[in-house]
Every structure is written in structure tokens, then in C-alpha cells.
Steps between C-alpha positions, in 0.01 A plus 500: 500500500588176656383150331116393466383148598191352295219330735245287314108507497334215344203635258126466510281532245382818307299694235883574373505140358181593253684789364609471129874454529707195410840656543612395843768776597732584832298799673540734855261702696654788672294599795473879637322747752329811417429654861301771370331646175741643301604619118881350394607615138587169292687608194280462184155456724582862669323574871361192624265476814566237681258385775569415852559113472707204407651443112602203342700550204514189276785439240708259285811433488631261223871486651625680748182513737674516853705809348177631362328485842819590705495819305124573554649489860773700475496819690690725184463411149406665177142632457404206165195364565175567619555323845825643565322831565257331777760332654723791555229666646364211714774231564427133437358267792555161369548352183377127324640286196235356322608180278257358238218717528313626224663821359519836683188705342284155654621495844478877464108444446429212735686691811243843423243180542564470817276639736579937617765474177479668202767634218578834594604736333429358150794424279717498711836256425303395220714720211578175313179346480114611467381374872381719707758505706795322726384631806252423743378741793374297832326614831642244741901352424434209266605128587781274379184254472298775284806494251531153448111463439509799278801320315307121455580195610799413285685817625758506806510780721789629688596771778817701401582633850798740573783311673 
């Protein structure tokens, strides 16, 4: 898969850093295409419809992050998780490492903030918690700088680029 390179974004400020959530944790947003409406089944969540658009799939890693994301990239791996169903079906464009942002159901809510976004389908990615969901369905490809405003000030945003 070749090695990836992190490039840095400084942070602006957000709604993100009014969100209840003192634990400051190490968290990635894997970003996909959906070039047309479509239904993918996701294991436990069944047929999904997905509409045409742009996903951003927010997680946490506690160790192991780049082998988390590298594996959301991954062409072949074992159906697990909610996102490794979407991903098979629509390949990952990019992908960012989010350090000291609040926790992943927050950035999760202050990315569907953003203007066009919303969390789509609900639940989804978010078996392990009661959020609505880890994923977050855009009309236009969000920004590096969208990220790192979604993710507060304190937070550092980086590229992960394929080498």
C-alpha cells in the first residue's frame, strides 16, 4: 500500500469546543465518494441507502491509529465494522489524523454542522456508543480547514496521503 506522509493544518475555532467532552483522544476522518444513490448492506444495519455524495467517517483510535486508518484503506479486509462495508463499496479518497480534539461522537456532531452535511444514515459506526452516528453525508468534498474547525482550536490536523 506504500507509506503515508502526515501534512499539518493549523485549527480554527468551532462549536466542537462547546461540546461536553473533557477526554482529549487521538481521532481520523476517512473521507469517501458516493457517485450515485445507492443501497450497500452493512452487517447488523442490513440494506442501507446511501445518497449520491461525500462521507466522512470519524473514529478513534487509542493505539494503533495509522493501522486503524491504513486498514479503512485497504482494498481486501474482513467485513467488521460498519465502515468497512462503505468502503468496500466506495474506496477511500483521503484520510486525516485528528490529535486533541474532543472525542469522536463531538466532532461527529460539529462536522453534520457544517453547512449541506448531515449524519446519514443514522447509527451508523456508532455500535459502541449512543450518538447518532460516526458518519457524516456531505454535498460538496469537505475541507482539511472544515476538519480542523469542526475539531477546535486545541486539535492538530493532518493529511495522510498515499506515498
Amino acid at each position: 500500500m506504500g507509506s503515508l506522509a502526515p501534512r499539518s493544518h493549523a485549527a480554527t475555532p468551532s462549536p466542537a469546543e462547546a461540546l461536553p467532552c473533557a477526554d482529549r483522544t487521538f481521532l481520523y476522518v476517512v473521507l469517501t465518494y458516493v457517485p450515485r444513490r445507492t443501497t450497500v448492506t452493512v452487517g447488523s444495519l442490513g440494506p442501507v441507502p446511501f445518497e449520491r455524495g461525500w462521507y466522512a467517517y470519524v473514529g478513534s483510535a487509542a493505539r494503533g491509529r495509522r493501522a486503524r486508518v491504513a486498514r479503512h484503506l485497504a482494498a481486501e479486509k474482513p467485513l467488521r465494522w460498519h465502515a468497512d462495508y462503505l468502503f468496500t463499496a466506495f474506496p477511500p479518497r483521503r484520510a486525516w489524523l485528528v490529535d486533541g480534539a474532543v472525542g469522536e461522537c463531538e466532532l461527529a456532531t460539529a462536522l453534520a454542522a457544517a453547512p449541506g452535511a448531515a449524519r446519514l444514515p443514522a447509527r451508523f459506526g456508532a455500535g459502541d456508543c449512543r450518538c447518532q452516528g460516526h458518519l457524516v453525508h456531505f454535498a460538496r468534498r469537505p475541507r482539511i480547514a472544515e476538519v480542523a474547525a469542526a475539531a477546535g482550536p486545541a486539535a492538530r490536523v493532518r493529511a495522510l496521503r498515499r506515498a
